[in-house]
Every structure is written in C-alpha cells, then in structure tokens.
Backbone of each chain as ProteinMPNN parsed JSONL, in Angstrom:
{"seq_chain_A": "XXXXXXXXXXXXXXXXXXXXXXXXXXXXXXXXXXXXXXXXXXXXXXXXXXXXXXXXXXXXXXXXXXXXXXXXXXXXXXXXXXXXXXXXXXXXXXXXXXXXXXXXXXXXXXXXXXXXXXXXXXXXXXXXXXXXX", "coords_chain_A": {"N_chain_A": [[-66.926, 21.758, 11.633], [-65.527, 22.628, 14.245], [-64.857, 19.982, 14.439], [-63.506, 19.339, 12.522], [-60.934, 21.072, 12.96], [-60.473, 19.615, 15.069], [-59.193, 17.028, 14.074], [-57.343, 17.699, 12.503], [-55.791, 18.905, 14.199], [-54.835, 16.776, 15.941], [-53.825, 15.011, 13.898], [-51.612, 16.492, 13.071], [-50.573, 16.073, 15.953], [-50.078, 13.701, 15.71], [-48.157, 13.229, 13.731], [-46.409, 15.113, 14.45], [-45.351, 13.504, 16.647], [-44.48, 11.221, 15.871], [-42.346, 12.193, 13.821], [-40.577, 12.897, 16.163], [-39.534, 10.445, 17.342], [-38.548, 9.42, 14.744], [-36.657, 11.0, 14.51], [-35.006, 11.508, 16.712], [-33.666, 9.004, 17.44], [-30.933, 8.909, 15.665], [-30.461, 11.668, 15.763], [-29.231, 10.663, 18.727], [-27.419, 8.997, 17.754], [-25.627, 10.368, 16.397], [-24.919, 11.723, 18.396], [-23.279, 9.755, 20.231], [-21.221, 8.937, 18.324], [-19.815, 10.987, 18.76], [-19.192, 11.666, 21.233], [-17.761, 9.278, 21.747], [-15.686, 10.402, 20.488], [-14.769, 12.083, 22.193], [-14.064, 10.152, 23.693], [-11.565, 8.781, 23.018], [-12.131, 6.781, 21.004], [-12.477, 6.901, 18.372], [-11.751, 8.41, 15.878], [-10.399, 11.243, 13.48], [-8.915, 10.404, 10.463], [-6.574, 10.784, 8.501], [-6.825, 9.748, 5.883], [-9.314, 10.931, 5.454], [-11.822, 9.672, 6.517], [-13.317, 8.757, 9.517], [-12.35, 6.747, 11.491], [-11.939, 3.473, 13.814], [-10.434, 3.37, 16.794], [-10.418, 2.325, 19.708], [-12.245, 0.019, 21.785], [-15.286, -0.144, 21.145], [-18.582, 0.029, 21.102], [-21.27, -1.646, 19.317], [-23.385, 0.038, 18.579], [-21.837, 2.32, 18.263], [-19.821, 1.589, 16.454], [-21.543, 0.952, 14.127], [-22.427, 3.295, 13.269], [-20.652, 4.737, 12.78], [-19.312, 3.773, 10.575], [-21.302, 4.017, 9.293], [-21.69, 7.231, 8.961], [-19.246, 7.08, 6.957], [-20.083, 6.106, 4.798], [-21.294, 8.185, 3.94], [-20.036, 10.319, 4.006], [-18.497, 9.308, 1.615], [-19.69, 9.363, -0.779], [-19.815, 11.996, -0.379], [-17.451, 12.764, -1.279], [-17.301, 11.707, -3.487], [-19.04, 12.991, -5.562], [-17.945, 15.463, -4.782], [-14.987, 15.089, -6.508], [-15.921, 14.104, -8.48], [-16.923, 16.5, -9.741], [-14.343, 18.18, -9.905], [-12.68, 16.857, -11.535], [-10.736, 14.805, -10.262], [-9.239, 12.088, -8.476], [-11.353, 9.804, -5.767], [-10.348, 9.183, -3.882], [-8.218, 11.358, -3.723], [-9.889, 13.696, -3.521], [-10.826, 12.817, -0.616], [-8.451, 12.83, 1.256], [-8.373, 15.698, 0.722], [-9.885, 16.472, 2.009], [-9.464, 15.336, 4.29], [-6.803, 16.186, 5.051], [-7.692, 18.709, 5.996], [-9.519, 18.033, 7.874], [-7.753, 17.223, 10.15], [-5.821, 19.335, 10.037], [-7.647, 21.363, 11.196], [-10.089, 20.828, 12.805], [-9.628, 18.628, 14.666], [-9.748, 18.176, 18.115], [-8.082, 18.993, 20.868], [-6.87, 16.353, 22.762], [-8.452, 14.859, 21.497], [-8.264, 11.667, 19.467], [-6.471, 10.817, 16.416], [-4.815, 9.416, 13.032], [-2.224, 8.741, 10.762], [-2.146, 8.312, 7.395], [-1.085, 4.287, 7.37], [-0.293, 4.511, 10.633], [-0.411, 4.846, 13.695], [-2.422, 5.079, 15.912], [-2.742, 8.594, 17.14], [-2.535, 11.066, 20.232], [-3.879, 14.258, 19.793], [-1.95, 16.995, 20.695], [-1.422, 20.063, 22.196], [-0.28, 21.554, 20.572], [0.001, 22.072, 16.565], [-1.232, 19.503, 14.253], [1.124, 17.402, 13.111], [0.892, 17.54, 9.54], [0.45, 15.481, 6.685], [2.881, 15.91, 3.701], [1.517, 16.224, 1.52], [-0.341, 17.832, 2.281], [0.165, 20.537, 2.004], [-0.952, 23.077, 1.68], [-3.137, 23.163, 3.653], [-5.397, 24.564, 5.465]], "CA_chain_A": [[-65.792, 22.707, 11.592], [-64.661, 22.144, 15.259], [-64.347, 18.734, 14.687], [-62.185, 19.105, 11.644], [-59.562, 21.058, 13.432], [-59.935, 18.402, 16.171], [-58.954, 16.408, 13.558], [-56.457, 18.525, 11.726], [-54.64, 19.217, 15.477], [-54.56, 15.428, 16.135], [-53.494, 14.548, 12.861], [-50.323, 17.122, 13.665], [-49.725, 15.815, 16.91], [-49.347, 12.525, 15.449], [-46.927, 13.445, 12.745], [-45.134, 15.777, 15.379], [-44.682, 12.481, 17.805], [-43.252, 9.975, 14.796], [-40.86, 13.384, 13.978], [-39.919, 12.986, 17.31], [-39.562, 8.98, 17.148], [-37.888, 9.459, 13.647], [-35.259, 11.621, 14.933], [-34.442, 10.915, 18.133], [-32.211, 7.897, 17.368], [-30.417, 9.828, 14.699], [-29.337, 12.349, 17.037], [-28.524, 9.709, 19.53], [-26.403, 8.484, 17.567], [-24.665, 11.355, 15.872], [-24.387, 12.251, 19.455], [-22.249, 8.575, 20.62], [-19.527, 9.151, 17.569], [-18.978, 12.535, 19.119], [-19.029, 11.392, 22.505], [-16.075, 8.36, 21.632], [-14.273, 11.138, 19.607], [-13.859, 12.81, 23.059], [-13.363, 9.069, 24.301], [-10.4, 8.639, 21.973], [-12.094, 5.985, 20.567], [-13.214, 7.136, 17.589], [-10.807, 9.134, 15.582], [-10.434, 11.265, 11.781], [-8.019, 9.607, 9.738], [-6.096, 11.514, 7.198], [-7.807, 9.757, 4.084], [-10.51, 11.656, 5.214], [-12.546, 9.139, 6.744], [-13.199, 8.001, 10.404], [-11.544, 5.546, 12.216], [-12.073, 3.04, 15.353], [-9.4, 3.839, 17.681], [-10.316, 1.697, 20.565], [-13.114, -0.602, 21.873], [-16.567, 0.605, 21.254], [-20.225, -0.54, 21.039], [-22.165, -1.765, 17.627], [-24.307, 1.539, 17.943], [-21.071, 3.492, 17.603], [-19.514, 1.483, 14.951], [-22.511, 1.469, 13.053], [-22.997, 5.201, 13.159], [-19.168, 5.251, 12.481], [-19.911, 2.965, 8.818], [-22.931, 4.914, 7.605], [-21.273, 8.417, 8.291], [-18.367, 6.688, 6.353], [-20.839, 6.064, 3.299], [-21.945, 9.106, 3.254], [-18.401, 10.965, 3.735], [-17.615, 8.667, 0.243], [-20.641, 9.735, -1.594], [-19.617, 13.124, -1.456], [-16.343, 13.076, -1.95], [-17.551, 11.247, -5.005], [-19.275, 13.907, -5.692], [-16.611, 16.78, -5.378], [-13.917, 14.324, -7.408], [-16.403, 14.372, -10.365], [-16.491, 18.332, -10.02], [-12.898, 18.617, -10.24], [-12.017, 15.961, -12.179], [-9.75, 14.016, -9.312], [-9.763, 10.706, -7.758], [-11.911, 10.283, -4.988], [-9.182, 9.421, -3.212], [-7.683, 12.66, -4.003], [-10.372, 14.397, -2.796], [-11.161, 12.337, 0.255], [-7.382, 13.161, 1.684], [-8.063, 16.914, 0.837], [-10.539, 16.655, 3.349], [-8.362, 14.81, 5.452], [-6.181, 17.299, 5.549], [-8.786, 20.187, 6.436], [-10.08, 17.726, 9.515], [-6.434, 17.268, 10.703], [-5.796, 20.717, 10.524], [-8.6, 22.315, 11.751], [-11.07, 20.143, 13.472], [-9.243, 17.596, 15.813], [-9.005, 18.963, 19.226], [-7.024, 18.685, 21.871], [-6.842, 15.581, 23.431], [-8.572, 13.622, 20.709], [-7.34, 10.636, 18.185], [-6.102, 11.165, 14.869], [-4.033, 8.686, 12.392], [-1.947, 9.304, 9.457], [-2.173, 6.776, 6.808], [-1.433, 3.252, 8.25], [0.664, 4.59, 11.744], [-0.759, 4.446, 15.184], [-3.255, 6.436, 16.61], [-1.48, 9.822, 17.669], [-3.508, 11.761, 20.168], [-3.594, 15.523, 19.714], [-1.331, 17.871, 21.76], [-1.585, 21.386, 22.335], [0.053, 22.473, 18.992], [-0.901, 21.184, 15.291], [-1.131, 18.418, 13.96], [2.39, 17.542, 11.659], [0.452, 17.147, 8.719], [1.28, 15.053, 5.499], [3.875, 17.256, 2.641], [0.64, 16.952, 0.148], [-1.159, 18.992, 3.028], [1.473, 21.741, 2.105], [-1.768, 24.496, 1.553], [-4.519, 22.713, 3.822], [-5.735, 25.595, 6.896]], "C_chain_A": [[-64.831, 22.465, 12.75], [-63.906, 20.641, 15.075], [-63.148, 18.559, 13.678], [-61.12, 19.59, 12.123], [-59.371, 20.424, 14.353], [-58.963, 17.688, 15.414], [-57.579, 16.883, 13.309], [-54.879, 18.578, 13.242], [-53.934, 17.935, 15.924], [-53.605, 14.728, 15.066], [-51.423, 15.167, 12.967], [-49.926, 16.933, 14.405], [-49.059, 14.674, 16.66], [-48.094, 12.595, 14.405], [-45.809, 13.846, 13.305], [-44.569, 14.39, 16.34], [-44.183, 11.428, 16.643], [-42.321, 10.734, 14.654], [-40.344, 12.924, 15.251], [-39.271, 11.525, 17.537], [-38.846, 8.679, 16.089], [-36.115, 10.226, 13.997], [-34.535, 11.649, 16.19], [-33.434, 9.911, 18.109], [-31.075, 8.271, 16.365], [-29.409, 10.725, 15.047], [-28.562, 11.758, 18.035], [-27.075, 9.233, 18.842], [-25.389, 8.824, 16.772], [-23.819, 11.672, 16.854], [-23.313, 11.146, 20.128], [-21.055, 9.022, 19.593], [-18.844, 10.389, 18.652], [-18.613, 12.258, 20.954], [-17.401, 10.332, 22.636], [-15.205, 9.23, 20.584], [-13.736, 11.784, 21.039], [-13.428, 11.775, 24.119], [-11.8, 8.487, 24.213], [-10.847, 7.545, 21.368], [-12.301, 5.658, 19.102], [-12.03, 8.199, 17.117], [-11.379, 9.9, 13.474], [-8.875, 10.203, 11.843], [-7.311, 10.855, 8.568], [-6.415, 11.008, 5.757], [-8.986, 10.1, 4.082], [-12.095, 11.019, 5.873], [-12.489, 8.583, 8.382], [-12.983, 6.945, 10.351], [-11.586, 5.056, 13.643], [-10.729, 3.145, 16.091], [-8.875, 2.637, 19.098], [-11.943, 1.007, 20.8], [-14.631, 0.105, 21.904], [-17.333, -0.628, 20.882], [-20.449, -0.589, 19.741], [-22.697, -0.538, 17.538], [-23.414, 2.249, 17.541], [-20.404, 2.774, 16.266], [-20.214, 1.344, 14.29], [-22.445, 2.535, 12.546], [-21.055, 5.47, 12.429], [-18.946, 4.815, 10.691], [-20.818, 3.692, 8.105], [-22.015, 6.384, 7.865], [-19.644, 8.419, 7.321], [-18.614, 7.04, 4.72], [-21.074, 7.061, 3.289], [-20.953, 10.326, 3.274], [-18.402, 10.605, 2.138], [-18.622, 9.171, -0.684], [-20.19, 11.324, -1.504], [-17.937, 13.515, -1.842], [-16.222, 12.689, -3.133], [-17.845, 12.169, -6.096], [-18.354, 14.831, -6.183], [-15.4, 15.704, -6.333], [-14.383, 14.795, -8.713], [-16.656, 15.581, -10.652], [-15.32, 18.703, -10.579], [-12.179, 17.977, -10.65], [-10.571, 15.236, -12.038], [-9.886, 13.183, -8.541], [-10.4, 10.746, -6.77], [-11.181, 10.327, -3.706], [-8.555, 10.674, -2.721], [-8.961, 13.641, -2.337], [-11.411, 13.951, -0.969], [-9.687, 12.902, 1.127], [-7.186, 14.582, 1.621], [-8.911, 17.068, 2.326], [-10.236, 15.926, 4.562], [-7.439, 15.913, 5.969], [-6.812, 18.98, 6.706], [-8.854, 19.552, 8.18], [-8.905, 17.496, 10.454], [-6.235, 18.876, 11.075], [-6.44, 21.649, 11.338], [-10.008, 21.675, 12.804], [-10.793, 19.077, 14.631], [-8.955, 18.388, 16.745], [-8.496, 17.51, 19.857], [-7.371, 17.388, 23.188], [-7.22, 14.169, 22.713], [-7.884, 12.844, 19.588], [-7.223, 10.893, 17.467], [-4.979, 10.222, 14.222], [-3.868, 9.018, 11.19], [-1.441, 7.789, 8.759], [-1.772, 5.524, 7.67], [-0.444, 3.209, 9.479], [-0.559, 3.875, 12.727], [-1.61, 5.835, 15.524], [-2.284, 7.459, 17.195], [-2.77, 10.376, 18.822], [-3.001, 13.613, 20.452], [-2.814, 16.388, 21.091], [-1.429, 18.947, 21.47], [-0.882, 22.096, 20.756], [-0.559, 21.495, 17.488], [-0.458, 20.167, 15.414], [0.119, 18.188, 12.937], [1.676, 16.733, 10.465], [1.272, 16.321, 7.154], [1.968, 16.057, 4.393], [2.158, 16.957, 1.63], [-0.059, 17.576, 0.813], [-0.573, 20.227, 2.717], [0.351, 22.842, 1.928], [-3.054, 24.541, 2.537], [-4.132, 24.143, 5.291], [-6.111, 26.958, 5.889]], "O_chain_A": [[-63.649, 22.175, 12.565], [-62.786, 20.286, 15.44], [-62.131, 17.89, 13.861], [-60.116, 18.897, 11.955], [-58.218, 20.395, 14.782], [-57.842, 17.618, 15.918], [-56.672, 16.391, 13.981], [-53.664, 18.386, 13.218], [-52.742, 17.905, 16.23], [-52.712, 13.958, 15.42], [-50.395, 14.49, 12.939], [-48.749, 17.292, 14.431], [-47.924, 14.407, 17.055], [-47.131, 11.838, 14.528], [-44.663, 13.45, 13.092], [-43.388, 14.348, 16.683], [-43.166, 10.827, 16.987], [-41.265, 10.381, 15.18], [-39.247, 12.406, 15.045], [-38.175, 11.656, 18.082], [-38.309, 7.578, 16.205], [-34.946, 9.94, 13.741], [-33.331, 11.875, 16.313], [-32.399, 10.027, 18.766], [-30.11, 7.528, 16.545], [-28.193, 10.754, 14.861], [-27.421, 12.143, 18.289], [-25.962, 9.16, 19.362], [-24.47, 8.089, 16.412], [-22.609, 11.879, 16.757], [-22.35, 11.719, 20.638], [-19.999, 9.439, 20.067], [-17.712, 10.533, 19.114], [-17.728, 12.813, 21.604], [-16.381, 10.532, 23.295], [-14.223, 8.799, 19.98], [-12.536, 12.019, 21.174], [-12.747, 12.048, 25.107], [-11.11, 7.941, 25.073], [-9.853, 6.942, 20.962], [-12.314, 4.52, 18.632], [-11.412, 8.793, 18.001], [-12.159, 9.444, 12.637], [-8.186, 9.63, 12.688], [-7.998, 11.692, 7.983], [-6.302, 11.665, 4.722], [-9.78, 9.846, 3.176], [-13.178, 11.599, 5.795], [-11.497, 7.88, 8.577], [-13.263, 6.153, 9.451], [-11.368, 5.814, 14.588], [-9.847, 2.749, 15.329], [-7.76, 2.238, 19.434], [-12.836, 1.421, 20.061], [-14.929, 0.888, 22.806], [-16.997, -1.758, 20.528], [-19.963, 0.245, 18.976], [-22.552, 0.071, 16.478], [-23.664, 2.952, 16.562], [-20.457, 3.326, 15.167], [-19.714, 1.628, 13.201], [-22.404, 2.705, 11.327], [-20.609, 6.374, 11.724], [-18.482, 5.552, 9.821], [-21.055, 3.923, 6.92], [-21.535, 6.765, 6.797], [-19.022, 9.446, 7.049], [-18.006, 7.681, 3.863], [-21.208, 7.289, 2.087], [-21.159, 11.273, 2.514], [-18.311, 11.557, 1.364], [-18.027, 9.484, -1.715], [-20.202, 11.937, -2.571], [-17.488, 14.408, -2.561], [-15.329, 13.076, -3.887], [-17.264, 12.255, -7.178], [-17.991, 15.065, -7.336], [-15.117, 16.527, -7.203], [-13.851, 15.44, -9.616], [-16.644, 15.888, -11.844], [-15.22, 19.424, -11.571], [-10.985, 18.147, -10.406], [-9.676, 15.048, -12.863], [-10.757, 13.39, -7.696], [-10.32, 11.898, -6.345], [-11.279, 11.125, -2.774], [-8.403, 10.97, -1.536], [-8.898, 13.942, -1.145], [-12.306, 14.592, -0.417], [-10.123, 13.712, 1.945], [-6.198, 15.051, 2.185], [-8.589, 17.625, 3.376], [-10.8, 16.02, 5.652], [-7.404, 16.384, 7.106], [-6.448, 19.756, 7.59], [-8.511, 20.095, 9.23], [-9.172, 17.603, 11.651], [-6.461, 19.437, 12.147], [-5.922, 22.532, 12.023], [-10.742, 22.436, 13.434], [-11.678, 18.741, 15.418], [-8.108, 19.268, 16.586], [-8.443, 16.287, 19.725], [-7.975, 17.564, 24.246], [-6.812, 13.026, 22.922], [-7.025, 13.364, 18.875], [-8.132, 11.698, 17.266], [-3.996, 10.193, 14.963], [-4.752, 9.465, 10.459], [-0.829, 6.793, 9.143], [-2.13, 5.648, 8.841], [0.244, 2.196, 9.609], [-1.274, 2.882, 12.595], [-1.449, 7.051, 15.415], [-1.184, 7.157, 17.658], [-3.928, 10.185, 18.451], [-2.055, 14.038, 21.115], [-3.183, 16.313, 22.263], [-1.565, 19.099, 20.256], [-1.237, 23.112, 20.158], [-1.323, 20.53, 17.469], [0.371, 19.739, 16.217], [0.071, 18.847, 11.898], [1.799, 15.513, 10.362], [2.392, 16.586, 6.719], [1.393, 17.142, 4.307], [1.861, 17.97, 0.997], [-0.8, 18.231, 0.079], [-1.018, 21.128, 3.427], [0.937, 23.913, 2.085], [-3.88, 25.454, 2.496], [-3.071, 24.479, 5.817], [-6.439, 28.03, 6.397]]}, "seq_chain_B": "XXXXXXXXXXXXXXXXXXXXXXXXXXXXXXXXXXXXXXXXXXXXXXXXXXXXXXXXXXXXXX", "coords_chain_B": {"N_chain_B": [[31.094, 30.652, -64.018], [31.605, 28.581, -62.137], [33.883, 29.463, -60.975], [33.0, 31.591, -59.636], [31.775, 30.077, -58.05], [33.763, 28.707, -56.437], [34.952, 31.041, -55.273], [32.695, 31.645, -53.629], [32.349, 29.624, -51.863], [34.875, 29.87, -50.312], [35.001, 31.859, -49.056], [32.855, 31.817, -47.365], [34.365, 29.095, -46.096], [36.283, 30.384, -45.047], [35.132, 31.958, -43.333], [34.049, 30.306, -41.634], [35.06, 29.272, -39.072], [34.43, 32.21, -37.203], [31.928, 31.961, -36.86], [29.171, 31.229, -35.201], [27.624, 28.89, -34.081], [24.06, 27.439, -33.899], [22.281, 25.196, -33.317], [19.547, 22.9, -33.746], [18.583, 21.144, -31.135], [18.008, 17.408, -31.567], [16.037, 16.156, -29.714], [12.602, 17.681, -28.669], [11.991, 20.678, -26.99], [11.607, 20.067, -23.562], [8.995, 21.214, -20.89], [8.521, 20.968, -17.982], [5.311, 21.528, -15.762], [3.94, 19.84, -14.544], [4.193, 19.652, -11.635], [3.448, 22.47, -10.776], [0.859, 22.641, -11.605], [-0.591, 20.525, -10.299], [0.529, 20.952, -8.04], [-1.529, 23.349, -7.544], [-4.053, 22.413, -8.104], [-4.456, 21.135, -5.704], [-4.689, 22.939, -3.903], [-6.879, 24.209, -4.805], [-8.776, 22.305, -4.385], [-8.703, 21.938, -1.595], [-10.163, 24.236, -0.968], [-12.496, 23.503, -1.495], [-12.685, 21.293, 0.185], [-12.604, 22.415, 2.845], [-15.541, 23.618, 2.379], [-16.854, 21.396, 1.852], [-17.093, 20.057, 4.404], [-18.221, 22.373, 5.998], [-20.916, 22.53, 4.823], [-21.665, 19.916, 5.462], [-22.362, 19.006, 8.229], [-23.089, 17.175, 9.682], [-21.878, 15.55, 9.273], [-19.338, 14.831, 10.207], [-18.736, 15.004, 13.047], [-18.038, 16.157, 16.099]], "CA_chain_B": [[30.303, 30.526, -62.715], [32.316, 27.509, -61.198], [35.119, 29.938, -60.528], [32.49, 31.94, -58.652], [31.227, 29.174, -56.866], [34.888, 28.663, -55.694], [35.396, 32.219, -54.293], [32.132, 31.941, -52.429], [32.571, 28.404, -51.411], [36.545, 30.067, -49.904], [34.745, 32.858, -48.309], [32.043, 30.532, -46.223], [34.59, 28.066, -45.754], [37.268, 31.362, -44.294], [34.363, 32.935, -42.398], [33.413, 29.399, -40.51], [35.834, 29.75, -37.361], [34.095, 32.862, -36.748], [30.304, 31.957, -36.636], [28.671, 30.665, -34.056], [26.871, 27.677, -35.04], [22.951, 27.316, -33.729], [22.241, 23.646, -33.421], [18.236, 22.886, -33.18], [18.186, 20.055, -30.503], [17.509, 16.446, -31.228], [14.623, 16.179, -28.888], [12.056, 18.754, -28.505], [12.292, 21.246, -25.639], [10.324, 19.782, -22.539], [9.109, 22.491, -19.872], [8.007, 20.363, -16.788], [4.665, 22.333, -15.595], [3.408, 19.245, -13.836], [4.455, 20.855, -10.386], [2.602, 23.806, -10.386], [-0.452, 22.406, -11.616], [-0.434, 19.557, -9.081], [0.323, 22.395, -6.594], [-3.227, 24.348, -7.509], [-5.006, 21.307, -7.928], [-4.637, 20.966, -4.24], [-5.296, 24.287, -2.808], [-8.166, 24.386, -4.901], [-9.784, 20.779, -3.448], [-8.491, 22.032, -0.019], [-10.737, 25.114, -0.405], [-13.523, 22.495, -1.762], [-12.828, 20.302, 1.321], [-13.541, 23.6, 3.779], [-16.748, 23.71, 1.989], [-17.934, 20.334, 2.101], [-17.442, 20.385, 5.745], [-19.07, 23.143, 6.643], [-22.232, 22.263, 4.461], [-22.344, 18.787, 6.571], [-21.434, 19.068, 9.828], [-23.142, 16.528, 10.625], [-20.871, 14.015, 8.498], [-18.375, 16.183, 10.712], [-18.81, 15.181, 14.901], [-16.573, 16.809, 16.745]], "C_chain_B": [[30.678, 29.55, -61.215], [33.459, 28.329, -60.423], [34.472, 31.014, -59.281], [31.848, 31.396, -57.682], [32.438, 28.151, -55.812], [34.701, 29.359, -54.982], [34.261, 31.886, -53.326], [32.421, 30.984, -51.489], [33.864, 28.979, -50.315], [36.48, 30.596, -49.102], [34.048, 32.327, -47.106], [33.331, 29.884, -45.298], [35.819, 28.784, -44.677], [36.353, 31.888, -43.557], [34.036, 32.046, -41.012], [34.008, 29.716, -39.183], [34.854, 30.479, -36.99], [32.895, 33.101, -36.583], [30.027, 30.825, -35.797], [27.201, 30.189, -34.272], [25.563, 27.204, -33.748], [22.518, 25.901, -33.794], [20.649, 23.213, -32.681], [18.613, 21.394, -32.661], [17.021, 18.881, -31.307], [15.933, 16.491, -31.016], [13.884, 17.178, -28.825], [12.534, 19.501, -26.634], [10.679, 20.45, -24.406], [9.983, 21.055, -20.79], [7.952, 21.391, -18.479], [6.863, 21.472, -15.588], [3.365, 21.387, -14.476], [3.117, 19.211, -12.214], [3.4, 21.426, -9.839], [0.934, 23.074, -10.594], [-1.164, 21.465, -10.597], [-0.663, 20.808, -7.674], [-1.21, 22.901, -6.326], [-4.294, 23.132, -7.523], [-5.283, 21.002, -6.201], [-4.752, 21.715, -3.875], [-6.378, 24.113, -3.358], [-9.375, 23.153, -4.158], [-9.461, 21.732, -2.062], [-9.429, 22.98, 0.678], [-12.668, 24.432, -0.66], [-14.028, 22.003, -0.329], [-13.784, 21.167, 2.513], [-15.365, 23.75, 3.354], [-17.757, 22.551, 2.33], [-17.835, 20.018, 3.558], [-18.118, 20.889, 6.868], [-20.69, 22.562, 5.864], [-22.681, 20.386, 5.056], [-21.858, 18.429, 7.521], [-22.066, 17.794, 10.74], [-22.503, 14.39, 10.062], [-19.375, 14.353, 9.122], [-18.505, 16.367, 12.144], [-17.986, 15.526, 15.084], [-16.244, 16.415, 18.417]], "O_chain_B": [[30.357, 29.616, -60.028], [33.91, 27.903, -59.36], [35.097, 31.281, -58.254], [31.412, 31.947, -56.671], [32.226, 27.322, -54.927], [34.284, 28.969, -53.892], [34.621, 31.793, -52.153], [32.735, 31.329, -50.349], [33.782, 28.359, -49.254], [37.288, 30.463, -48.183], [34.555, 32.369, -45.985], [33.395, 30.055, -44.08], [36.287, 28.145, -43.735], [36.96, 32.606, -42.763], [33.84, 32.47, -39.873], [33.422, 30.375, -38.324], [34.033, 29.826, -36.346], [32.525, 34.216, -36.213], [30.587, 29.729, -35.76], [26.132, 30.751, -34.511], [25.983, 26.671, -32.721], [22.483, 25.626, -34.993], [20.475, 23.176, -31.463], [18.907, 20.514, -33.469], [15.84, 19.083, -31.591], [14.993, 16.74, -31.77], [14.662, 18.122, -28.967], [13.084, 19.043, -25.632], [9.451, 20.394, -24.485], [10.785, 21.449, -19.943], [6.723, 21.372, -18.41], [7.417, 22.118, -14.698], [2.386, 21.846, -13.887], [2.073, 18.837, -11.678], [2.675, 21.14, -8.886], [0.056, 23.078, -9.73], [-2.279, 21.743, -10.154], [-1.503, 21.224, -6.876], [-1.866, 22.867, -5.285], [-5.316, 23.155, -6.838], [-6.37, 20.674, -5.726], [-5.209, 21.395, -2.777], [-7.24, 23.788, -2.541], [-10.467, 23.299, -3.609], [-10.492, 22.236, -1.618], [-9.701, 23.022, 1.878], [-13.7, 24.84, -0.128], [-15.129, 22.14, 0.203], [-14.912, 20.948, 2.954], [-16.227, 23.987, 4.2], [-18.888, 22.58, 2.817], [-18.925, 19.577, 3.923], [-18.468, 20.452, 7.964], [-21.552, 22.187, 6.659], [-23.791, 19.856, 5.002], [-20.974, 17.585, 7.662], [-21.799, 17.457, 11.893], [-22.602, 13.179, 10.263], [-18.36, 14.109, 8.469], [-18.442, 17.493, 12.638], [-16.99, 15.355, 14.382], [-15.224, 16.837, 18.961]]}, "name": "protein", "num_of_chains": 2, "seq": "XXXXXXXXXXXXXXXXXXXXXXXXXXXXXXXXXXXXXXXXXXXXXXXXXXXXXXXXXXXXXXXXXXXXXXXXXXXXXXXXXXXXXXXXXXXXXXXXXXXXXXXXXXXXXXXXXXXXXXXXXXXXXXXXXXXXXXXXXXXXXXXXXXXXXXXXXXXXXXXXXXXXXXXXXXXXXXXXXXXXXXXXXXXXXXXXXXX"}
C-alpha cells in the first residue's frame, strides 16, 4: 500500500518535472516575441499577421513563423464561418490589433509602408477599418 | 362601326397632348445595395476579430 503511493507520488513527480520541461520553452518563447515587440523589433502588421521589424535571433523568428501559422489557421477558421476570404478576415483582425493592442512606443506597418512606431494617439487606421474599436 | 372607330380614334388622338405618357424603362431598375452589405460584413468580422483575440492571447503578445 505504502509502496504504491511511493510509487503513485513518484510517478507524479515525474510527469510534473517533463510538464515543467514541456512548457518552459514555450513560455520562453512566447515571452522573446513580446519582449522584441517592446524592442521594436517585432511588430503587428495590418493584414493581421506579425512582422520582423528589425534584427532579431532564430528563436524569435521562429516563434514569430509558428504564431503566424497558427494566426492563419484561425482566421481560416472564422472566414469559413462567415463566408469571407481569409484575407478578409485576417485584416479584420488587423484592424482590431492596430486599434487596440499596439502600445505606445511599439512597431506597427500598414500594408507594404515602413514600419511606423506608435505615438501617443491612435493609430490612422486603413478606410476599410471604418468600424474596427 | 368604322365611323365609330373614327370618333374614338379623334378623341384619343385630341386627348394625347394632355396625358402624360409612362414609359417602362429599357433596362431594369438596378438598386446598388452592395455598400451597405459590404459595410456590415465588416463590423460583423470586426466584432469576430475582438473575439478571436481575446480567446488566444497567446497568438496575441503584447
């Protein structure tokens, strides 16, 4: 009996230390994008999708590519809800992260300009933003 | 009957001046509604977008 919850406790510590080994680089490296967004290096984009800005590391443009793919998968997603390109609905959510999510100080680009970086008032969003906030 | 299909024929043809002649268009009528719908199509994604944002914030660093 003792020995089985030896077992049982062991068995949980080991699962709890791969969890910990499983997610740890994950966060790391959720945590680098967000770190070169307040680098400026790392920017949204108004089609809805991050954008490199300025010189960074493979770990961040990696991490900057897969949360790319998985931005496009659901805007795939909502498109085939509302029966609109994904396009479409990749630039609605462009709009949203322009509007409401870029602070102050960090990068942001509207279709193919120049990095802008944010100043104390909005962002001058694109005319098909005309409802986004 | 020909002599009555004078007079009316005289009467029509003395009344025309004064009617005001209805003319169904050629082409059909077109009501351009592409606008508006375009319009709602985008608030409604925009209130989509807010959504899919918040449900992955972490596709969403800040």
């Amino acid at each position: 009996m003792t020995r089985n919850l030896l077992m049982i406790a062991a068995g949980t510590a080991i699962a709890l230390a791969a969890g910990l080994v499983m997610t740890a680089p994950a966060r790391a490296q959720s945590g680098v994008v967000a770190s070169a967004m307040s680098a400026g290096t790392v920017g949204e984009q108004a089609d809805g999708y991050l954008g490199i800005a300025g010189s960074v590391g493979g770990d961040v443009r990696a991490q900057v590519e897969a949360i790319n793919i998985r931005r496009r998968a659901a805007y795939t997603d909502l498109a085939g809800k509302r029966g609109v390109t994904v396009q479409d609905a990749a630039a609605a959510t462009g709009c949203q992260t322009l509007s409401s999510r870029v602070k102050e100080g960090q990068v942001y680009r509207i279709g193919a300009g120049a990095w802008q970086t944010k100043g104390a008032g909005p962002i001058a969003l694109p005319a098909y933003c005309a409802d986004a906030g | 009957m020909t002599r009555r299909g004078i007079i009316i024929a005289g009467i029509a043809a003395a009344a025309l001046p004064g009617c005001i002649q209805v003319k169904a268009p050629d082409k059909p009528i077109e009501i351009n509604l592409n606008v508006k719908v375009q319009q709602e199509v985008v608030v409604r994604l925009q209130r989509d977008a807010q959504d899919l944002i918040q449900k992955n914030p972490e596709l969403f660093p800040q």
